[in-house]
N, C-alpha and C positions, 0 to 999 in steps of 0.2 A: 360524831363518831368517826375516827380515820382509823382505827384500828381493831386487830378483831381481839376478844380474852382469850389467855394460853389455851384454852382448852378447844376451841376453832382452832387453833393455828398447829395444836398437835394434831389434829385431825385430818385438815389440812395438809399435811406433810403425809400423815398417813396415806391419804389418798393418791398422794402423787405414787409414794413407792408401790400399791397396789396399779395405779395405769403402767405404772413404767416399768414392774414384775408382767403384767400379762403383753404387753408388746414385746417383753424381752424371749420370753419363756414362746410364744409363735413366732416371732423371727426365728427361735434358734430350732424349733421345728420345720422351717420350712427351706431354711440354707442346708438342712442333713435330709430333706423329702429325696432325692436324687443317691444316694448313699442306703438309706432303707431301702427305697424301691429294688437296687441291685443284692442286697441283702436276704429280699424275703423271694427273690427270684419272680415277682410281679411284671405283668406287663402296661404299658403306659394304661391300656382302657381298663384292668381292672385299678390302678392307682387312680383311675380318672374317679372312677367307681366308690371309690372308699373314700376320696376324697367329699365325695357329696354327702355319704353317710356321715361322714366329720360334719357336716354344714347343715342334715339336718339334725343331729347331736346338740348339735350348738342353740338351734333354734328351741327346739324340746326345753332345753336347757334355761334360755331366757324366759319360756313364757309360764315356767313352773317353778323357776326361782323368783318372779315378779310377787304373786301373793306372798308365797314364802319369803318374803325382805319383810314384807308388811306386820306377816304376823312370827317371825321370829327377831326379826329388829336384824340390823347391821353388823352387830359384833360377834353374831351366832353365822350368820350366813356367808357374808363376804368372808372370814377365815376359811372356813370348811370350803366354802368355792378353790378359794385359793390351797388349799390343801388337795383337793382334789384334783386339780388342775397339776401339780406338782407331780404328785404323785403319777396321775395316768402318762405324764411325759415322759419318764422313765419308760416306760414300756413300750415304744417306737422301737428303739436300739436293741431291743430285742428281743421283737417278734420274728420268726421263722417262716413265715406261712401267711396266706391273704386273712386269714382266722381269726389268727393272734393278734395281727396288727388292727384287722377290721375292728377286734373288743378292744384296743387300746385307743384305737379313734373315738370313737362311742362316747368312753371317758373321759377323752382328754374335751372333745367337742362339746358334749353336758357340763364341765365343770369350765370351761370357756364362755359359752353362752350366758352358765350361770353368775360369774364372775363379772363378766357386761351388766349386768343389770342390775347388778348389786354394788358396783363402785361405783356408777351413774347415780344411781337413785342416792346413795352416800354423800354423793358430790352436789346434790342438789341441796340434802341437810346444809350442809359445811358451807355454800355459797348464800343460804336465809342468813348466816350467824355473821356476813362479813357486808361492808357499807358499799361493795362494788361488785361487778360478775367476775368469774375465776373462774368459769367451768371452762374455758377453751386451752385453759393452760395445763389441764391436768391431758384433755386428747393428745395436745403438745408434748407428755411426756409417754403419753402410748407410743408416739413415734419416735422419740428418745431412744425407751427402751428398744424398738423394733433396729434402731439403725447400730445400737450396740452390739445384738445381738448376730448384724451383719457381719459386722468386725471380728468379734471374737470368734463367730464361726466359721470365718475363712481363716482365722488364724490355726485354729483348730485342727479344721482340716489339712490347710495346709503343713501341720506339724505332723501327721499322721492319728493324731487322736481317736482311739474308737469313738463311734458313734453313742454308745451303748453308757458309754463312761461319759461323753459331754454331755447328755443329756438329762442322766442321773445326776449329774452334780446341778444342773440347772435347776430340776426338778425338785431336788433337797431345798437350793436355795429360795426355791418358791414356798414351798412349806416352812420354812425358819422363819422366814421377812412375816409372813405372812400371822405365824402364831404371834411372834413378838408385837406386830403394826396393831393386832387387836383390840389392846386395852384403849389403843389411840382412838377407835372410832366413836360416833357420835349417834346418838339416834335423836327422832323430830324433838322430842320432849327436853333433849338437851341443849338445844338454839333459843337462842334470846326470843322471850313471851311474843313479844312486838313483831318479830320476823315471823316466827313461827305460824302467827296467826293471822299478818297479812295476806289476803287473797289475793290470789293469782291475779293479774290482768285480763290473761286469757280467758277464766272461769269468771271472770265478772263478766266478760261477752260471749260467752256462747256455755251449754251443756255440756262439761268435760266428755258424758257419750258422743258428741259429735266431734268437739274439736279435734281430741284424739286421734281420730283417724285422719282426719284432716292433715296433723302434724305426723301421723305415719306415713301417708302420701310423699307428704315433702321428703323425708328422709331418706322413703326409697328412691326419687328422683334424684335426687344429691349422690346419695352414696351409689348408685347405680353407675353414674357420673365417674367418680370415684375408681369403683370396677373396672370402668373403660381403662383409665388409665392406668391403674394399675396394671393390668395384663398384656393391652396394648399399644402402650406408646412406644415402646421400644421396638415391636415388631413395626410399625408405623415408619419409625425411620429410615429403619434396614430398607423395609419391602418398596417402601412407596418414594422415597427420595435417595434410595439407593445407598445409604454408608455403611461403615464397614458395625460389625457388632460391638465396639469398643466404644464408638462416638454413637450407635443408635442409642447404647443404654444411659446416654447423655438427657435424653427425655424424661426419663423415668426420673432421673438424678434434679432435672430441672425443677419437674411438679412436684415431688419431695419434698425438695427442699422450701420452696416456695410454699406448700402446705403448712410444712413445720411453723415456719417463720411466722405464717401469718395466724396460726393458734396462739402464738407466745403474744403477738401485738392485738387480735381481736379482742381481750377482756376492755381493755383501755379504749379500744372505740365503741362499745357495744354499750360501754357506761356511758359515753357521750352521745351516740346515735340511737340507741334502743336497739333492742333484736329485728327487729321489723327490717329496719333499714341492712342489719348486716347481713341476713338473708337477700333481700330484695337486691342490693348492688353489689353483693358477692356471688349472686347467679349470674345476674347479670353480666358480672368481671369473665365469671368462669365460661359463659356462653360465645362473649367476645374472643377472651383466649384460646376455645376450642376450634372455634372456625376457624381463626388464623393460623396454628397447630396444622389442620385438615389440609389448608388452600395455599399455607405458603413455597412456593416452588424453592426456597433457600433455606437449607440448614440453619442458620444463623434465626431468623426468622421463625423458622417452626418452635426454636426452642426457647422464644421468646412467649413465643402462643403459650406453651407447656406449663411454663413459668405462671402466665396467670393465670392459666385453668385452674394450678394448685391453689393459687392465692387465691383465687375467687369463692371455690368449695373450701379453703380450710376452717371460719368461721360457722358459718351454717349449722351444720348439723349439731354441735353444743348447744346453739340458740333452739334448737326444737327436742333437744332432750332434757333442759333446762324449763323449759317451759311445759312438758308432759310430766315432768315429777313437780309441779306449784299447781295442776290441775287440782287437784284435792290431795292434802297432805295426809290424809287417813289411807288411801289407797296409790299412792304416791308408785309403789315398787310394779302394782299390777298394769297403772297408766304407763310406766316405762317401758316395762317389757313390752305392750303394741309397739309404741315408737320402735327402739329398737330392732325390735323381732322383723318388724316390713323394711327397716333399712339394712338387716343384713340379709334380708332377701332379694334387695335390691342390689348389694353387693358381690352377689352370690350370682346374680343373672345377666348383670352386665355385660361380664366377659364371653358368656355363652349366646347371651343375643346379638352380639355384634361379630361370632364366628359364626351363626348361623346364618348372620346376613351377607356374609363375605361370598356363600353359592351365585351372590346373583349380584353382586356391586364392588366397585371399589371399597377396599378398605378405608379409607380417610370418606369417603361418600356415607359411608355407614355411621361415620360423625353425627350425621344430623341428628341421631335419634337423643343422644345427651343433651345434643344443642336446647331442641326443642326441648327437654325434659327443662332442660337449669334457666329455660323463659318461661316456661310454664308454673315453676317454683317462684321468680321473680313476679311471676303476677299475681298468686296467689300466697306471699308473703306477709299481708295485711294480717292473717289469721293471729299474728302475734303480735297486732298492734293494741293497745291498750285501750276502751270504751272509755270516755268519759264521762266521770260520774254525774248522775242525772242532779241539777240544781234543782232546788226546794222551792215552792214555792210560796213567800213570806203568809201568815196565816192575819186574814182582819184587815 
């Protein structure tokens, strides 16, 4: 078999435009966060404030849409996520008041969370029906969407466009894609007998109650990882090697891009090397990258670090949400959401435990704690190495 039947490959497709609708639709809320803020006359700690209520909306959000994937199926849930999501985004642009905005958060945060864990778990279907892995291609166009939504929203801005009005059209377009993408989707019982019913690896060595958490562990560590970078490389630059802020956001731009890339290329090694391995020498990569990042005294150098910090975490974390939805394919949506739910709590703390730690250390010193996270992930990688099946032994 090298290819998948049209009804994977519509699905498939579906899934992409749902990763690359929710990276699109949070990009283009978060290039107009700065624009609200002066809008609803907020000050940065209560934005700070409401921001968390967003994150933990979102979480709410994955761990009550994981049964509910299971027991309404894909084509009921993922829509309405995405409908939801649409909809609450509309409502930033024009809130008035810490109030208004805070119930718009709430929604937009539940129907984002819930949207996580209902194209994951989707994408886990779509990847049983197909003779190689594709799950790091579809995060690949989560970032897609997000980098789109940079563009369009500077352009926006920069044209003067209300806030109120780009984000309602956003918002519409998340609700359109998202009615039409539904007849595309796929549920377990629609993947080929043979996929469907081969057992996990993972589940063949260990009790999906323990794995699981195991593989939520890793993901907080990763995407914790993740967090760091996200927030702070660019400050990193500025503060600790001193350039100006046009070449610090050179960092961020580095690990990006480098992330990207290397979601689009992980499926094709991950069929060659196993997940084991792209966990295990993508922490690795990332851990390498981040020290030198940290310790290199040259521009040139640190953005080399940055570079494979990205590449090193951008595989990962697909290979652990990949492997928590083949845990058991009956409860496929509720195993996701743990994964998930601890790595975007991981993403979520990141950036706060390494400004907490700045009271008392260098910034770039405060490194070590990802460090040690993405060695700690590289050693305990094994988790999704596959048991081999126990030989027989001849009978007489």
């Amino acid at each position: 078999m090298t290819t998948a039947p049209p009804r994977p490959r519509a699905a498939r497709f579906a899934t992409f435009m749902f990763f690359g609708l929710n990276g699109f639709a949070m990009g283009m809320w978060v290039v107009h966060i700065p624009n609200v803020e002066r809008a609803t006359g907020i000050s940065h700690s209560t934005l700070g404030a409401l921001l968390l209520v967003l994150g933990g909306a979102a979480f709410a959000g994955m761990q009550i849409s994981g049964p509910l994937v299971d027991r309404l199926g894909h084509r009921r849930l993922v829509p309405a996520a995405g409908v939801l999501l649409g909809l609450a985004l509309c409502g930033p642009g024009f809130a008035n008041s810490w109030w208004t905005l805070g119930l718009t958060l709430i929604l937009f945060g539940f129907g984002n969370g819930a949207i996580d864990v209902g194209m994951n778990s989707h994408a886990v279907v779509v990847e049983r029906a197909y003779p190689r892995p594709i799950m790091a291609a579809f995060h690949a166009m989560w970032s897609i969407g997000g980098a789109f939504a940079a563009v369009i929203g500077a352009a926006t801005l920069g044209a003067g466009v209300p806030t109120g009005v780009t984000l309602t059209c956003t918002g519409v377009l998340c609700v359109v894609l998202s009615l039409v993408s539904a007849r595309f989707l796929m549920e377990p019982s629609d993947a080929p007998a043979a996929a469907a019913s081969e057992p996990s690896p993972v589940a063949r060595r260990r009790t999906p109650g323990r794995v699981v958490w195991l593989l939520g562990l890793l993901a907080l560590a990763l995407m914790l990882s993740e967090g760091v970078a996200n927030d702070w490389a660019a400050l990193h630059m500025e503060k600790v090697l001193g350039t100006s802020a046009s070449t610090a956001a050179l960092a961020y731009g580095a690990f990006a891009v480098a992330m990207t890339t290397g979601r689009f290329l992980t499926d094709r090694v991950a069929a060659w090397a196993g997940p084991a391995a792209i966990v295990r020498y993508g922490a690795t990569l990332a851990a390498v990258g981040l020290t030198t990042a940290a310790a290199a005294p040259w521009v040139p150098l640190s953005l080399v670090g940055w570079a494979l910090f990205g590449l090193g975490l951008s595989g990962g974390v697909p290979q652990l949400f990949t492997a928590a939805g083949n845990l058991d394919t009956r409860a496929s949506g509720a195993l996701m959401a743990r994964v998930v739910g601890l790595g975007y709590v991981g993403l979520l703390a990141g950036p706060a435990l390494i400004g907490g730690l700045t009271r008392w250390m260098p910034l770039n010193v405060t490194f070590a704690v990802p460090v040690v996270l993405c060695v700690l992930a590289a050693v305990f990688a094994g988790v999704l190495s596959p048991k081999p099946a126990p030989v027989e032994e001849p009978v007489g």
